[in-house]
DOLO-474755 format. One line per 2 residues: their letters; for each residue z, y, x of C-alpha. Coordinates in pm, whole numbers, plus 50000, padded with zeros to 5 digits. Layout:
DOLO-474755
a) Z,Y,X ~ ...
END
This chain:
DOLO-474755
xx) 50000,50000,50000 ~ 50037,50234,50254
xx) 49678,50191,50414 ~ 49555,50265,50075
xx) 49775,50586,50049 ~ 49712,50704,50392
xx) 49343,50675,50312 ~ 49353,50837,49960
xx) 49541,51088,50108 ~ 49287,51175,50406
xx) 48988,51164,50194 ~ 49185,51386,49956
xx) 49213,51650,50271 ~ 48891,51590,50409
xx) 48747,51674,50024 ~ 48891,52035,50041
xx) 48806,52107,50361 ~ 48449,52007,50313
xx) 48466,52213,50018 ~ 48601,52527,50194
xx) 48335,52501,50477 ~ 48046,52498,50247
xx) 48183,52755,50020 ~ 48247,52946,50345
xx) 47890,52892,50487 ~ 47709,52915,50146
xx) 47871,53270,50106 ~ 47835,53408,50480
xx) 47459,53340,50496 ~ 47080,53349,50359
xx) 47125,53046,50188 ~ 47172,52966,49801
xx) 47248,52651,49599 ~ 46894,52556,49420
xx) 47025,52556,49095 ~ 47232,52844,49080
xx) 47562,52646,49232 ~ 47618,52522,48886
xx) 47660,52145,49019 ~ 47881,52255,49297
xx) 48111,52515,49050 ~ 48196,52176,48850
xx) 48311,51990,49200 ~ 48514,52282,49301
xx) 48668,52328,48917 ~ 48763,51947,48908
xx) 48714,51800,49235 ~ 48980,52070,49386
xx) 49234,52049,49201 ~ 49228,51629,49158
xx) 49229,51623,49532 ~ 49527,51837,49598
xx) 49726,51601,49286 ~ 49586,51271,49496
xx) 49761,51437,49823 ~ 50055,51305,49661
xx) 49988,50949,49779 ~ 50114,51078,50095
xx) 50463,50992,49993 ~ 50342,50632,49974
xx) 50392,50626,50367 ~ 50703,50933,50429
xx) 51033,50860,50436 ~ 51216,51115,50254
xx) 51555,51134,50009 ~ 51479,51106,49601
xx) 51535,51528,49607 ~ 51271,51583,49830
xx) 51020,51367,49726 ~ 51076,51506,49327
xx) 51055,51875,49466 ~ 50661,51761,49657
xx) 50564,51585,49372 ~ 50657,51889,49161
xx) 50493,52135,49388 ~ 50200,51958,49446
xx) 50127,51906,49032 ~ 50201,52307,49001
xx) 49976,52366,49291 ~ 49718,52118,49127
xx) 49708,52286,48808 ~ 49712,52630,48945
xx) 49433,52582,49151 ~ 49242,52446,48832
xx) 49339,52763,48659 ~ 49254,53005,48957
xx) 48916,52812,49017 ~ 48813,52861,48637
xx) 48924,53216,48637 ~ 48686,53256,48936
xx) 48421,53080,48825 ~ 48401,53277,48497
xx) 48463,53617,48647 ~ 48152,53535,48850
xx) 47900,53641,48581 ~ 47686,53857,48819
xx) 47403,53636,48899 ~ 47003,53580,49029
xx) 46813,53449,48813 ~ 46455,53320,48961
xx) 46168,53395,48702 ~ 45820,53319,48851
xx) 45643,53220,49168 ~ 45395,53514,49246
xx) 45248,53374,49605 ~ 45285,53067,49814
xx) 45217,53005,50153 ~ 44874,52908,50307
xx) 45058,52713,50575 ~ 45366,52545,50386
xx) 45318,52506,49992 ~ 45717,52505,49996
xx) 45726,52855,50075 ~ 45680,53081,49812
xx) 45736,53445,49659 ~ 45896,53495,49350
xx) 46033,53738,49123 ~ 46408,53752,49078
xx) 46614,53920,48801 ~ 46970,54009,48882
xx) 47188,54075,48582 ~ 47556,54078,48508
xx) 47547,53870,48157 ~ 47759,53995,47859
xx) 47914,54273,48095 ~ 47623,54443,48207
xx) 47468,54729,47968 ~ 47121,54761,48159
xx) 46785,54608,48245 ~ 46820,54322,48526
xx) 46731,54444,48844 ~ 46372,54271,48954
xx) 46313,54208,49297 ~ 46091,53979,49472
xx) 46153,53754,49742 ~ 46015,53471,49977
xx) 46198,53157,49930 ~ 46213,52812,50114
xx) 46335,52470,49999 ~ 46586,52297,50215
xx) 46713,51961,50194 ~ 47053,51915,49948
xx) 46975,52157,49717 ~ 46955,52477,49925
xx) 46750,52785,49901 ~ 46668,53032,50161
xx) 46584,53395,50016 ~ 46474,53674,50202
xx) 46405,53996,50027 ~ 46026,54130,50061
xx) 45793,54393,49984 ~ 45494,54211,49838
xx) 45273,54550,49880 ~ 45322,54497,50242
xx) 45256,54125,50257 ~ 44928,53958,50432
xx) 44716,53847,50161 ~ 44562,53532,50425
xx) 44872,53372,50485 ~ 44958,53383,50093
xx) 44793,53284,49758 ~ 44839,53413,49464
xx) 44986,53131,49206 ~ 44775,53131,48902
x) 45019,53187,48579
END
């Protein structure tokens, strides 16, 4: 039993760390989640806070008096479903998003490249138009998107083609 708890209990860690890190990359560069991060909002609203409750199987394997083990496994369920309720609190007060519309050009040399027009609007809070702007975006394994923001009057028409509509 304590081989099992040891392991539950390092997957459990090594869950929220990978979790961090790619929240911490996705955020600090170019790159996007293909579908808006919708798939990996739902793994950070319930895949978060389960992990932190399953770091409980660490007291499989401690050795620790009846009062200290009752005042972990009573932290570690408030921390569980705090972190449920922070994460859902984020994840709805996030309603400024990108939408992507249409492809307007892809590349001559890779058909994976392409220009499109994006709309960025704030949902039920925003009281304008969405913003259009048009950008050159690449497919990456795993779901990611590269965007880069470009001027399409100032693009060379031989290296793209104009995607019929």
């Amino acid at each position: 039993m304590k081989r099992i708890s040891k392991i539950i209990f390092i997957s459990s860690v090594t869950f929220i760390l990978m979790c961090i890190s790619v929240t911490i990359l996705v955020e600090n560069t170019g790159f996007e989640f293909a579908n808006g991060g919708e798939t990996f909002d739902k793994v950070l609203l319930f895949g978060v806070p389960l992990a932190i409750l399953l770091t409980m199987f660490r007291l499989g394997y401690s050795i620790n008096s009846d009062f200290t083990n009752t005042i972990q496994i009573t932290l570690t369920i408030v921390v569980g479903v705090a972190s449920f309720f922070v994460l859902t609190i984020f994840l709805l007060l996030d309603l400024c998003t990108y939408t992507n519309s249409e492809a307007l050009f892809q590349s001559t040399s890779d058909p994976s490249i392409e220009i499109i027009e994006r709309d960025f609007g704030c949902g039920a809070v925003d009281s304008g138009p969405a913003s259009i702007s048009h950008w050159i975006v690449e497919d990456y394994p795993l779901g990611l998107i590269h965007c880069t923001r470009v001027d399409t009057n100032a693009i060379d028409l031989i290296e793209w083609n104009r995607v019929d509509r």
